[in-house]
C-alpha positions in Angstrom: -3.3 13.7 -9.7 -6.6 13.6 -8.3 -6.0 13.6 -3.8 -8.4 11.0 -3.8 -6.1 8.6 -6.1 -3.1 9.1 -3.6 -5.3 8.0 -0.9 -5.6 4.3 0.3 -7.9 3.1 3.2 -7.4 0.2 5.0 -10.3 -2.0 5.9 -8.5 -3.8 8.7 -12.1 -4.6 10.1 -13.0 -8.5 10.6 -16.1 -8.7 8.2 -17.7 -7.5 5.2 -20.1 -5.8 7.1 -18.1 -3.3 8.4 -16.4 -2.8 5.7 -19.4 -2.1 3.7 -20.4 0.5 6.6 -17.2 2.4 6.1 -16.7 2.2 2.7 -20.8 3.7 2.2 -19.5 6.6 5.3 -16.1 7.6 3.4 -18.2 8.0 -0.1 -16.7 9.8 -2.7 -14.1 10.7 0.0 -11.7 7.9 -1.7 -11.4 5.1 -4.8 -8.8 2.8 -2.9 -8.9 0.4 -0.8 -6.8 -2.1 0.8 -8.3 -5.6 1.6 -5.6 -7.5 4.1 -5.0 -10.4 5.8 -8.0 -9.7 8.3 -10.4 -9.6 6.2 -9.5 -11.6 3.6 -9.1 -14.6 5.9 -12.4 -13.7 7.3 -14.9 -12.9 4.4 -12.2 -14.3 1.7 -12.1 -13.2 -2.3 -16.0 -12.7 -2.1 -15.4 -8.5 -0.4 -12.8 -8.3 -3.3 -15.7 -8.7 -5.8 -17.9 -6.6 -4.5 -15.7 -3.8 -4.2 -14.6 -4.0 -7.5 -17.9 -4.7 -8.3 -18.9 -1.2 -6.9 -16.6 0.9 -9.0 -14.0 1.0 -6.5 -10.1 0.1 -6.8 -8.7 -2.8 -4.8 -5.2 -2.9 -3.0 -4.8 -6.3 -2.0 -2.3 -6.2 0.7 -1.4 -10.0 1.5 2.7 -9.5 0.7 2.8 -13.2 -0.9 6.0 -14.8 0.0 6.8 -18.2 -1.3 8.5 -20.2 -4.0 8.1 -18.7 -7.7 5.1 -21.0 -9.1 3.3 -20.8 -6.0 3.4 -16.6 -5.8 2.8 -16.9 -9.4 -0.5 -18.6 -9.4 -1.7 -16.5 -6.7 -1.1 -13.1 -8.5 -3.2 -14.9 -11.5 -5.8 -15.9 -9.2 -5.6 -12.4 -7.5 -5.6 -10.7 -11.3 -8.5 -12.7 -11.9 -10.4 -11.3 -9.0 -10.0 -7.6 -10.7 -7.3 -5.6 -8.0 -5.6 -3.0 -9.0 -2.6 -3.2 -7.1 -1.0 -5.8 -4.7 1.8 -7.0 -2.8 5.0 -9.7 -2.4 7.7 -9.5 -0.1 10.7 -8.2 -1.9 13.0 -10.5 0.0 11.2 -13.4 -1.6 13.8 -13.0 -4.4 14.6 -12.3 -7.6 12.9 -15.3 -8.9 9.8 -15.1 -7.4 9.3 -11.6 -8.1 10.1 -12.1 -11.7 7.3 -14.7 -11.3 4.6 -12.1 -10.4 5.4 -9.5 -12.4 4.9 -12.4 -15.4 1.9 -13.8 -14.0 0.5 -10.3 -13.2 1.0 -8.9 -16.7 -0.9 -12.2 -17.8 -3.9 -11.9 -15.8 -4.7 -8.1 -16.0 -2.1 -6.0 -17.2 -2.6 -2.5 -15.3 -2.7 -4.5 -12.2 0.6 -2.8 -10.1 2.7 -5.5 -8.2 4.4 -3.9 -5.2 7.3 -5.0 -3.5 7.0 -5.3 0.2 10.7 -3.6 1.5 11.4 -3.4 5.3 7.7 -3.3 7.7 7.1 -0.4 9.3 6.9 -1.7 12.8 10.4 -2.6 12.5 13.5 -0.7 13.5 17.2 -1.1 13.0 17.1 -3.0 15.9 15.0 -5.7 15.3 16.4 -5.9 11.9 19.9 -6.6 13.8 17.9 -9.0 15.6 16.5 -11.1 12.5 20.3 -11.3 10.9 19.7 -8.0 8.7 23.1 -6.5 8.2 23.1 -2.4 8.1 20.0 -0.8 9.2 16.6 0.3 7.4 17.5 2.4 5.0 20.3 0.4 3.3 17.8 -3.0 3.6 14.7 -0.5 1.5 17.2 0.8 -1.0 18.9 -3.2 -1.1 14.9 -4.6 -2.0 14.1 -1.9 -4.1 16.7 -2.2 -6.1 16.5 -6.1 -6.1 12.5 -5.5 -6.5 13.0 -3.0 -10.0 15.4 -4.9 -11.5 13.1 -8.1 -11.4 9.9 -6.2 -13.6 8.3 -4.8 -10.3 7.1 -0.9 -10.7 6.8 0.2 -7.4 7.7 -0.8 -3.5 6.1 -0.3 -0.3 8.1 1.7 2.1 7.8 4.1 4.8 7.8 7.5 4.1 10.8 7.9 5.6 12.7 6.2 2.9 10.9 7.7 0.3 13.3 10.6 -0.6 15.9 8.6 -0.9 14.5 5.9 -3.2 13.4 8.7 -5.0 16.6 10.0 -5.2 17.8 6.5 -6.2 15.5 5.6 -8.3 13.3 8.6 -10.0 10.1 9.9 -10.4 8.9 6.6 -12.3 8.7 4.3 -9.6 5.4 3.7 -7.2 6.3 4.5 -3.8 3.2 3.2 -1.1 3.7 4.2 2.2 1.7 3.0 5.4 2.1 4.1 8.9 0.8 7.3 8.2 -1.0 8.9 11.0 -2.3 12.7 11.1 -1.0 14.7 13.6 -1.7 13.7 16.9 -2.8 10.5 16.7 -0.8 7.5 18.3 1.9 5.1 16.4 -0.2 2.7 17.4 1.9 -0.4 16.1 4.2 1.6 14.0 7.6 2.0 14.5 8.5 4.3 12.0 5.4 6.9 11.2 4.8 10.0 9.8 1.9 12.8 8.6 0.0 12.8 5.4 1.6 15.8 4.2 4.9 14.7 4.8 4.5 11.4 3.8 3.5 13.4 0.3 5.9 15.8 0.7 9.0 13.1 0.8 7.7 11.8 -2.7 5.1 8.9 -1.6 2.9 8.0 -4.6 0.3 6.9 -2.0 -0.3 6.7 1.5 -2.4 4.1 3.2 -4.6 5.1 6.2 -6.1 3.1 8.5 -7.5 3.5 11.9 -7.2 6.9 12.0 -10.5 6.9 9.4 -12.0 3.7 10.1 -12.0 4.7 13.8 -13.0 8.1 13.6 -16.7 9.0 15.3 -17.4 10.8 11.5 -15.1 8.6 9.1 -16.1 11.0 5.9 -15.0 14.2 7.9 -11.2 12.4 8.6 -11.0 11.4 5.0 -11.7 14.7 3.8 -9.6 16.0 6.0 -6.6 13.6 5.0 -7.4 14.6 1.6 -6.8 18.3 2.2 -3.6 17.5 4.3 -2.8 15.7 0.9 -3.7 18.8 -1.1 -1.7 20.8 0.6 1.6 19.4 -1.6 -0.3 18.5 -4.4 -3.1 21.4 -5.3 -5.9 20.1 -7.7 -5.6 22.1 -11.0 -8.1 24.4 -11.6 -11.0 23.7 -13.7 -12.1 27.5 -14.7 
């Protein structure tokens, strides 16, 4: 696979401006992007268009969590916008996930619906602290399962659960994995982070990258960078 199909950048910026401005920087440097709850609340399903619009892919990250029909009809509406890939929170249920998985595959049916496992800015800790029994690990590989068995074809997870839901559950399944920062940048918000390259390494599908490009003084330079990091596990095949 194509480096630039593993990579996801986040456009946690507050308008469309910006987002145009890195989005035009990062180029050819990436095809994904992830429109969240920032910027959809602020420029709403008019930014999805026009990236879609531009030839690029849409990750709409906005982890619906309600009761079945209501998830439902937002994964139409969200079909209907063109996005490629989006999430629910897999502790929504059985129900509602079987929901938008149906109403996926009945508004555009490549689109990939993702089930949201444990955040990565929690811990075991907090987990404890919100009445989850058993720490993170046990809670991902719980939702996954709960998540697969229910039509989904992939989860959002930190890296650090990768390997074992890939030991779990195979080679099929779509891992995501944010809180990935490049050596020596900052958590930030994160809890539970880790490289590009080991992100890769420990069987993500994707990785989603935010302020560590969107920040950066040259955003195309990071990219490319992230991209070779990415590379690294997964060489291009030669075209000679």
């Amino acid at each position: 696979m194509d480096p630039r199909e593993r990579l996801i950048i986040a456009l946690d910026v507050p308008t469309a401006t910006a987002a145009r401005r890195i989005v035009a920087a990062v180029g050819d440097s990436a095809y994904i992007y992830k429109v969240g709850m920032q910027l959809y609340t602020a420029e709403g399903p008019a930014v999805v268009r026009e990236l879609v619009g531009s030839g690029r892919r849409v990750f709409l990250d906005l982890k619906y969590h309600d009761i079945p029909n209501t998830v439902g009809a937002a994964v139409r509406e969200a079909g209907a916008l063109g996005v490629s890939m989006l999430t629910v929170h897999a502790s929504g249920g059985g129900r509602m996930l079987r929901a938008a998985v149906e109403a996926g595959q009945s508004a555009k049916a490549d689109m990939l619906v993702l089930a949201v496992t444990v955040l990565t800015s929690l811990d075991d800790a907090e987990l404890g602290k919100v009445g989850v029994r058993g720490g993170v690990l046990d809670q991902v590989l719980r939702l996954a399962a709960l998540a697969l068995s229910n039509g989904c074809k992939g989860v959002v997870a930190s890296a650090l659960e990768a390997g074992a839901l890939r030991e779990e559950f195979g080679p099929e399944i779509t891992i995501v994995t944010p809180g990935v920062r490049p050596a020596g940048s900052g958590p930030h918000d994160q809890a539970r982070v880790v490289t590009p390259a080991e992100a890769i390494a420990a069987g993500a599908s994707h990785i989603v990258v935010g302020r560590p490009i969107t920040e950066a003084l040259d955003q195309a330079a990071e990219a490319r960078a992230i991209l070779g990091q990415i590379s690294s596990q997964y060489p291009v095949p030669s075209t000679q």
